[in-house]
NUMAR-115293 format. One line per 8 residues: number of its first residue (from 1); for each residue z, x, y of C-alpha. Coordinates in pm, 1 decimal. Example, Ala and Ser with C-alpha at 12.3 -4.5 7.8 and 13.67 -1.06 7.14 Angstrom:
BEGIN
1) 780.0 1230.0 -450.0  714.0 1367.0 -106.0
//
This chain:
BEGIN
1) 0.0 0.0 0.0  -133.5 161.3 316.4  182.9 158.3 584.4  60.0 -16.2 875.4  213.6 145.1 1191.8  358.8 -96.1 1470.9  358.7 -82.0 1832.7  682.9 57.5 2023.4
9) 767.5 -333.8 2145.8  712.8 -457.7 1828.6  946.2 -244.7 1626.9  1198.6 -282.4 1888.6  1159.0 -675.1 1902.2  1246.7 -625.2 1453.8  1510.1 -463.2 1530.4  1666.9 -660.0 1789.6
17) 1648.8 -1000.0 1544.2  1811.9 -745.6 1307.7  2108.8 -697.1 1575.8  2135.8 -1050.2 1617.4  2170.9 -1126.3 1249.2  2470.1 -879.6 1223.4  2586.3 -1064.7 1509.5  2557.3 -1411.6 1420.6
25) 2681.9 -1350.5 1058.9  2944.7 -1167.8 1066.6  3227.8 -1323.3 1270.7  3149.8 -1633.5 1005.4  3062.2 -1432.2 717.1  3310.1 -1584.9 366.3  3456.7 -1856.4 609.5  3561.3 -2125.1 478.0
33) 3599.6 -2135.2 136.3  3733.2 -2337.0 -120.6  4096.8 -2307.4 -106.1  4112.6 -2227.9 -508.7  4490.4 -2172.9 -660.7  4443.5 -1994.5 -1029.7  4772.8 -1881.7 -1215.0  4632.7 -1536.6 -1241.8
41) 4383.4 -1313.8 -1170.4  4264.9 -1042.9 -1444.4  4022.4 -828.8 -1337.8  3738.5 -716.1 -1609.9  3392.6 -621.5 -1660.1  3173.8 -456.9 -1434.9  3252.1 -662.5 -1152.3  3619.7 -529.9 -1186.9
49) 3618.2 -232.8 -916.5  3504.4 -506.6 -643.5  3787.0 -757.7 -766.2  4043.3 -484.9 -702.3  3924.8 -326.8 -407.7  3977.3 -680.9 -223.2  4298.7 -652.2 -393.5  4205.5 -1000.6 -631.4
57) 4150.9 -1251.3 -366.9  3923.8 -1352.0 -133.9  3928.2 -1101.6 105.3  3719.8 -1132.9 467.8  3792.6 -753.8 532.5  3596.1 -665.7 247.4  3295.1 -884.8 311.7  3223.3 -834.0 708.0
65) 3245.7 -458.2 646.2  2985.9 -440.3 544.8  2740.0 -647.0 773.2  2905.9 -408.7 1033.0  2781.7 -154.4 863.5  2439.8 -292.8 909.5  2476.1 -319.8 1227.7  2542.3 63.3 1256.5
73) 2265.8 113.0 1051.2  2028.4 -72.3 1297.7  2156.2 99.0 1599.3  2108.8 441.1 1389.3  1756.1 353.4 1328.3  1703.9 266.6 1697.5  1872.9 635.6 1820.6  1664.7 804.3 1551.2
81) 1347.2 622.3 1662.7  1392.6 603.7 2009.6  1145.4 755.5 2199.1  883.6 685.4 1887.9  538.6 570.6 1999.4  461.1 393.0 1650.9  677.4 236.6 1377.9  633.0 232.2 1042.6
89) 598.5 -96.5 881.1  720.4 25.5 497.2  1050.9 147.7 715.1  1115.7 -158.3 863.9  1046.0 -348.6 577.4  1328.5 -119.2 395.7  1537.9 -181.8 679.2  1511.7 -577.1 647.2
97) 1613.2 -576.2 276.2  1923.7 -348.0 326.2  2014.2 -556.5 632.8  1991.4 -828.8 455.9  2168.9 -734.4 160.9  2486.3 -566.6 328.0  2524.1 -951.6 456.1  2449.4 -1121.3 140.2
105) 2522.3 -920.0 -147.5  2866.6 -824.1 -134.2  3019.2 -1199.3 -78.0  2803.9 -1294.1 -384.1  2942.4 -1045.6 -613.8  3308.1 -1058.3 -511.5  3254.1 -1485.1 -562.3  3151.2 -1391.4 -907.4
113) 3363.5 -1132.9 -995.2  3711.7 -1330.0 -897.2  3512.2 -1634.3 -1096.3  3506.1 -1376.8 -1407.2  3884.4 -1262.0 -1372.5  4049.0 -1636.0 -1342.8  3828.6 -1904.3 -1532.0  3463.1 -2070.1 -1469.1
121) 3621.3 -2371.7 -1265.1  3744.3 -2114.6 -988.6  3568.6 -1934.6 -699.0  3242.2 -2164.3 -753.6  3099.3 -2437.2 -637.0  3057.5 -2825.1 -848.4  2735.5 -2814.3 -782.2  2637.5 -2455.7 -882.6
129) 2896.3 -2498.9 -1174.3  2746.1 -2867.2 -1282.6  2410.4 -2681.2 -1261.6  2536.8 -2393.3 -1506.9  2655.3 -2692.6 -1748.2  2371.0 -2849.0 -1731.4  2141.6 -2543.4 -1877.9  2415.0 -2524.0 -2128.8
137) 2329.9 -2825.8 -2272.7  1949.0 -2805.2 -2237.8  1936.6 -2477.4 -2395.9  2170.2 -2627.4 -2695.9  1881.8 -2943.6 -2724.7  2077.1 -3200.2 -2546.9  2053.6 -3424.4 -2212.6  2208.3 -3360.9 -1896.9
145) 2099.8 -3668.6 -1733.7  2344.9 -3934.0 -1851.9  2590.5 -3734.2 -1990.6  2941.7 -3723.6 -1932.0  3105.9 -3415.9 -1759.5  3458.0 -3579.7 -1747.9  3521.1 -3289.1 -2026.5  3305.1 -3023.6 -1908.1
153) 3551.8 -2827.8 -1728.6  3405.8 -2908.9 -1454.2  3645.7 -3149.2 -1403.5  3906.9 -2867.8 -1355.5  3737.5 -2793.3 -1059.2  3839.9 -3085.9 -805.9  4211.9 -3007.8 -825.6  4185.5 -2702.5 -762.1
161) 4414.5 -2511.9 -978.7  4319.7 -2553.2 -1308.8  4455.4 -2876.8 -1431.2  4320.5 -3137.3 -1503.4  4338.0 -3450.9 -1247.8  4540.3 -3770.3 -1311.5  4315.1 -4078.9 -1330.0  4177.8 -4195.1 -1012.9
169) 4001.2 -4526.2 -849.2  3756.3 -4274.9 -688.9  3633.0 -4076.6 -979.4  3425.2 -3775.5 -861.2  3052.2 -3938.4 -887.3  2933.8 -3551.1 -1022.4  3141.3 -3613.4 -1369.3  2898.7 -3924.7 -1455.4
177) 2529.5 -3828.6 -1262.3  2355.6 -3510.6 -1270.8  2192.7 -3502.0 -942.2  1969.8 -3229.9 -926.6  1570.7 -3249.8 -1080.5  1490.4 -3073.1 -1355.2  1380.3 -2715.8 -1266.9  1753.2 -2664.8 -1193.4
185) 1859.9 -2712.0 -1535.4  1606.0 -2529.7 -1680.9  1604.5 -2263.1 -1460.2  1973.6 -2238.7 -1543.8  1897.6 -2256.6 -1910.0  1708.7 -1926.4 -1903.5  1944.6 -1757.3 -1646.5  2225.8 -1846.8 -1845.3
193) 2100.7 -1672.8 -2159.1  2218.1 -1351.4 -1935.2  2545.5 -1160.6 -2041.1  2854.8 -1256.4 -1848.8  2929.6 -1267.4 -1597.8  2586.4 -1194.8 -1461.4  2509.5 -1523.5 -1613.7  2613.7 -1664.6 -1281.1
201) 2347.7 -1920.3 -1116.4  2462.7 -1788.6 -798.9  2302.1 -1437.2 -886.8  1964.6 -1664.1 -899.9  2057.8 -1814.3 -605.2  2066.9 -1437.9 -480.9  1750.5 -1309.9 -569.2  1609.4 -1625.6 -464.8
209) 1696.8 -1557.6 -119.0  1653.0 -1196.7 -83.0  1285.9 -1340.3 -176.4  1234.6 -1537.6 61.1  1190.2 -1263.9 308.6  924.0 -1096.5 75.7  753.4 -1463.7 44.3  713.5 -1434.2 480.6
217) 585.7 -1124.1 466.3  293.7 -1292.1 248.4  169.8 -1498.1 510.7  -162.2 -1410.5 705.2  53.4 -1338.9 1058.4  108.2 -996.2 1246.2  392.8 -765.4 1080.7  634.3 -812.2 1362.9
225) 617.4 -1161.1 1343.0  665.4 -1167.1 914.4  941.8 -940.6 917.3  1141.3 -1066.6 1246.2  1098.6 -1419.1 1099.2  1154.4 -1363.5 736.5  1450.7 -1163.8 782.1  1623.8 -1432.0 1013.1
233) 1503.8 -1682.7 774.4  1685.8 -1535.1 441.6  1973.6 -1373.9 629.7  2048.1 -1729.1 830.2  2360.6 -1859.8 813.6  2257.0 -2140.7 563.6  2079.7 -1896.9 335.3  2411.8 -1624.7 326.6
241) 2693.1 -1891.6 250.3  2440.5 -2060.8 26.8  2451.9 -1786.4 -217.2  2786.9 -1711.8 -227.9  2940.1 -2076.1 -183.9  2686.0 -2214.9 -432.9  2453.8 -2415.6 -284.3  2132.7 -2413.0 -500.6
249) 1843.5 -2435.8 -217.1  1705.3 -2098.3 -208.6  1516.0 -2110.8 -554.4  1337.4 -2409.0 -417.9  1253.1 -2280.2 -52.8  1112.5 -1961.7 -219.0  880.5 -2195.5 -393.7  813.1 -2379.3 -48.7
257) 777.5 -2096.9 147.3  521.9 -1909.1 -105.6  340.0 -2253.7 -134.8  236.1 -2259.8 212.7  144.9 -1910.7 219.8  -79.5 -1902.0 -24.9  -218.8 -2184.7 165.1  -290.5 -1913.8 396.3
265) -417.9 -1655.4 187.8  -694.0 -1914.8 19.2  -533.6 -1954.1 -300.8  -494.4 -2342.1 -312.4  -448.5 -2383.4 -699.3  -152.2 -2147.3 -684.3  17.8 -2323.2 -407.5  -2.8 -2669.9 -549.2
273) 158.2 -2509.8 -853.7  425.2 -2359.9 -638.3  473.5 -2702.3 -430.2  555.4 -2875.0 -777.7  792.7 -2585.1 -861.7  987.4 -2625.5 -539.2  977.5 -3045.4 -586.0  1147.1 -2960.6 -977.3
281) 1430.9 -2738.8 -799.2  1487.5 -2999.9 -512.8  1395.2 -3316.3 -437.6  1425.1 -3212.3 -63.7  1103.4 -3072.3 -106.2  876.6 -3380.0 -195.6  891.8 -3407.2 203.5  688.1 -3117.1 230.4
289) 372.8 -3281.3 -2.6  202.7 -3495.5 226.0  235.1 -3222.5 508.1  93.8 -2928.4 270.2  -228.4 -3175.9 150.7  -355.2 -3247.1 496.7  -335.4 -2873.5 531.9  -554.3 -2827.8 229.1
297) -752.0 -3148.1 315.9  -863.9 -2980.8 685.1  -1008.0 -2670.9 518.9  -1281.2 -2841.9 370.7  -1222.3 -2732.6 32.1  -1487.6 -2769.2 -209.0  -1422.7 -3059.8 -408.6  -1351.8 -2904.1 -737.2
305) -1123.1 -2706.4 -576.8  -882.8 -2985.0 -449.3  -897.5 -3137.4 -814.3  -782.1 -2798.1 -943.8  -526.1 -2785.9 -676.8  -437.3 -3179.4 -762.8  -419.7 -3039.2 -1141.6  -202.9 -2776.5 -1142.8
313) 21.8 -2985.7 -912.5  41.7 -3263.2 -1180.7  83.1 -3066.1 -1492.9  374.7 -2783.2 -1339.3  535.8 -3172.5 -1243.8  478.5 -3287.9 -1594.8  578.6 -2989.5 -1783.8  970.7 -3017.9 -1605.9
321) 954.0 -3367.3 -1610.7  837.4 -3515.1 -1957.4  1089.2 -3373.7 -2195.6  1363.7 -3564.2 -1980.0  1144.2 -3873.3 -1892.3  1090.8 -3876.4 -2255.8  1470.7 -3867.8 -2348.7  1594.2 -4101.2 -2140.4
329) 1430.7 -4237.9 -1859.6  1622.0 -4471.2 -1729.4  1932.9 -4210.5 -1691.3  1681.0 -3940.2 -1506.1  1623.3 -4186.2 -1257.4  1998.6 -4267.0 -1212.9  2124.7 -3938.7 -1154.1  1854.7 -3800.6 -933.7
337) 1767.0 -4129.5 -744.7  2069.4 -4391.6 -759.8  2276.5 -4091.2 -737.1  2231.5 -3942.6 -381.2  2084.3 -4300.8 -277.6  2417.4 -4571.8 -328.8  2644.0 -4347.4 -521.3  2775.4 -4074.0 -364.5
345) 3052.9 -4111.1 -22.6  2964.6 -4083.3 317.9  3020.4 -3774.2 428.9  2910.1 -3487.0 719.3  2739.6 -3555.8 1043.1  2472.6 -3775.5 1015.9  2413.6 -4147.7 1101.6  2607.5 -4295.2 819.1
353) 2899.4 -4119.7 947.5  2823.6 -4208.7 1297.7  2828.1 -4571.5 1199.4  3174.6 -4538.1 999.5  3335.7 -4426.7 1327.5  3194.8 -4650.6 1495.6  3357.4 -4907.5 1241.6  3013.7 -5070.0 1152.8
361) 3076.9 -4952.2 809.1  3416.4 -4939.8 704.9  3400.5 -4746.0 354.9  3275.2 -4384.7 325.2  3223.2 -4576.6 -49.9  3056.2 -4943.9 100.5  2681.4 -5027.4 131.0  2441.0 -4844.8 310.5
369) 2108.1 -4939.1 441.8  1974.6 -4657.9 338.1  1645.8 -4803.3 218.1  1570.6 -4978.8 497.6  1620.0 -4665.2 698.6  1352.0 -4511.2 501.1  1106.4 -4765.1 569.5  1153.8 -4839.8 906.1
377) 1300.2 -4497.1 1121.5  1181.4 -4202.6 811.3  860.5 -4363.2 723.9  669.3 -4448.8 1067.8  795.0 -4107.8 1244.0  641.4 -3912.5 955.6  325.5 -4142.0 961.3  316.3 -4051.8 1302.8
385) 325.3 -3667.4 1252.0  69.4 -3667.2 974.3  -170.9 -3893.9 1202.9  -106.7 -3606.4 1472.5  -176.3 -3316.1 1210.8  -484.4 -3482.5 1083.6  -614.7 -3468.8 1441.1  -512.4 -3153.5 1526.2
393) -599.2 -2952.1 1262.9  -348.7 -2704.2 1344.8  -153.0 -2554.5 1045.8  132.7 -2544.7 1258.1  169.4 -2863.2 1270.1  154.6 -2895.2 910.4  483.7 -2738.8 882.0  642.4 -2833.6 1215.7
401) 554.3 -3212.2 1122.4  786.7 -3107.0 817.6  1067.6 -2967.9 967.0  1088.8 -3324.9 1185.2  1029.9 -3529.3 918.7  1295.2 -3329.6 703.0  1605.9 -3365.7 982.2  1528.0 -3723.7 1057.1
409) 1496.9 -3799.1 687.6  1861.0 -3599.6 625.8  1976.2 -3758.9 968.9  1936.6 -4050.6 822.1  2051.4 -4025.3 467.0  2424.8 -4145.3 304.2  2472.1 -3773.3 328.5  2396.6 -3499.4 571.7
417) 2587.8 -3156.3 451.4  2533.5 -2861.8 660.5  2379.6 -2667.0 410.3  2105.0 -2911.2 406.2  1969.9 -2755.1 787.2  1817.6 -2463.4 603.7  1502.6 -2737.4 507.2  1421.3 -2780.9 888.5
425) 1479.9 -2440.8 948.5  1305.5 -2307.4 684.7  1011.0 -2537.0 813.7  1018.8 -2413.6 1209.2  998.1 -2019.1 1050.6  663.2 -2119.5 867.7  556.8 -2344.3 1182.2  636.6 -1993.9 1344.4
433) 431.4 -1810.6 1118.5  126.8 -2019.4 1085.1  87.2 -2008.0 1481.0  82.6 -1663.8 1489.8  -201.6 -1570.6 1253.1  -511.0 -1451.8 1339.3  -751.8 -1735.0 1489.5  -1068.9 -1615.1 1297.7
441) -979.1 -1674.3 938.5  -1267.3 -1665.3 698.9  -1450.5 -1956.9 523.8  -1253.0 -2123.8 241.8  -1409.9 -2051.5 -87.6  -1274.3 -2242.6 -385.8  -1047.3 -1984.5 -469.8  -908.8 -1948.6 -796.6
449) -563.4 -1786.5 -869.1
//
């Protein structure tokens, strides 16, 4: 790979979004966590020497160390390089990743580690930890749509300390529904064939979004632009606490993001497949299908092409989604639709909760219009923003049109975690991207992959 120099500005403008991602991250960097109470803590394995060193608890110290130490490292870099006329691109791109790790990596690996030396129902997440049960039982032949996980062990995990809680009215809604599609159960399935503890879905979760800042840099869009965006994009707040807190969205975005580049690069087939990988990780990402089809649709793609593209779209879809349709249908569709939809409490900062303060709800359990939100706030804005893309033409407005839809569609929803901003976001850094290529792409051929 030839090492494409950059100008002075440019490198400087890298490593000033490199700054502000020390900045930014660090002074929130492991906040927050669950407040976890295990009767002992045993370090072992090779994850021991981190356990100990933050003396077997959760310690902050030993986590924002080192994204100051990236700092220094960036400020080093600009001393060093100072009065350079050029930069080199294969630097900076080293530069990224070790930023970037030195704010994700260690957090991840303590998480895991103090997960290792207490039991599986500490320092994790229900969702990362349903996830990991979930491949468990598809990799043994069985169902995890409609099972019970009142015996799991993950029910160990809402009180906190081990036990297991008395019987309650309000039963956690994760023991009966397993919410997530199926690429995140067979995804886990595979990873969890690993040797503990690396068998940890959170060290997916990891790679995953250390990748997303290689999947920017495959867009057709200057260097300064992939490598300022992509490394704000996978060191973002969202992204960093996602890995070690164990929220599962980075697998899918990594799809997403790689989907719509390849949209850039001409390789249509390959991105449809990629669009239906992200849609079997998270649901969040069907959003993104109507948006990523006009794109196709305005390049005038040969029409053999767009059936290819249509193909491989349906049968990656099919392939997750046919063992489990065929098993049980009925319980697919009530864990990963009913679920999130009437099911689960009201909770975060989103309309729903606006409406229980104001007191037109009055149970963070009651109904919820959410349906007729869908059709008549979700459904004409993004109608609207396709109609505008489709005039247009701009790929930028592909992916901005997403990010809007996304927000008002989470805005919206029963629901609205914070975690769930890294969709939008994720959306403005390709909107970003895609209006900063190069104007005179070449014809579209009916690329193959």
């Amino acid at each position: 790979m030839s090492d494409e120099r950059l100008t002075r500005p440019a490198g400087f403008a890298v490593l000033g979004v490199l700054g502000a991602i020390v900045a930014i991250d660090t002074p929130i960097l492991g906040s927050d966590p669950w407040p976890f109470r295990p009767p002992s803590v045993e370090p072992r394995g090779i994850l021991a020497p981190i356990v100990r060193a933050a003396h077997e608890r959760w310690d902050l110290g030993l986590l924002r160390t080192p994204a100051v130490l990236a700092g220094v490292l960036v400020a080093a870099v600009a001393v060093a390089a100072w009065r350079s006329r050029s930069w080199s691109r294969n630097w900076l791109i080293a530069l990224c990743v070790a930023v970037i790790a030195l704010v994700t990596v260690p957090a991840v690996l303590l998480q895991v580690g103090l997960r290792d030396a207490t039991a599986p129902w500490f320092h994790t997440n229900d969702s990362t930890y349903q996830i990991e049960i979930a491949g468990d039982l598809v990799r043994h032949g069985k169902n995890p749509y409609g099972h019970d996980y009142s015996h799991s062990g993950l029910e160990r995990f809402y009180s906190r300390d081990g036990t297991v809680p008395p019987p309650s009215a309000r039963r956690e809604v994760a023991l009966s529904h397993f919410a997530y599609f199926p690429g995140a159960a067979l995804t886990a399935a595979a990873w969890r064939a690993l040797p503990a503890p690396l068998d940890d879905y959170r060290l997916f979760v990891l790679i995953a979004t250390v990748g997303c800042f290689f999947a920017v840099l495959a867009f057709r869009a200057p260097i300064a632009s992939r490598l300022a965006i992509g490394a704000a994009l996978a060191a973002s707040p969202p992204l960093v606490r996602g890995a070690w807190f164990g929220t599962a969205d980075a697998p899918s975005l990594l799809c997403l993001l790689l989907a719509f580049a390849l949209v850039t690069r001409r390789r249509p087939v390959w991105a449809c497949g990629l669009l239906a990988a992200a849609i079997l990780l998270k649901q969040f990402a069907l959003v993104a299908v109507p948006f990523l089809a006009l794109m196709l649709l305005s390049e005038r793609l040969p029409r053999r092409t767009l059936v290819r593209a249509a193909a491989a779209f349906g049968i990656v879809l099919a392939a997750g989604f046919l063992p489990f349709l065929v098993a049980d249908t009925g319980a697919l569709w009530r864990d990963t639709v009913a679920y999130g939809a009437t099911t689960y409490r009201i909770l975060g900062y989103g309309l729903s909760a606006l409406l229980l303060r104001a007191g037109v709800i009055s149970d963070r359990y009651g109904a919820y219009p959410f349906g007729i939100l869908v059709v008549v706030v979700w459904l004409p804005v993004t109608l609207w923003l396709l109609w505008n893309q489709y005039r247009s033409k701009e790929a930028w407005e592909g992916a901005a049109g997403f990010a809007v839809s996304m927000f008002t569609l989470l805005f919206i929803a029963r629901t609205f975690q914070t975690s769930y901003l890294v969709w939008p976001l994720t959306g403005i850094a390709v909107a970003g991207l895609l209006a900063a290529a190069p104007p005179d792409q070449p014809p579209v051929t009916g690329a193959s992959p």
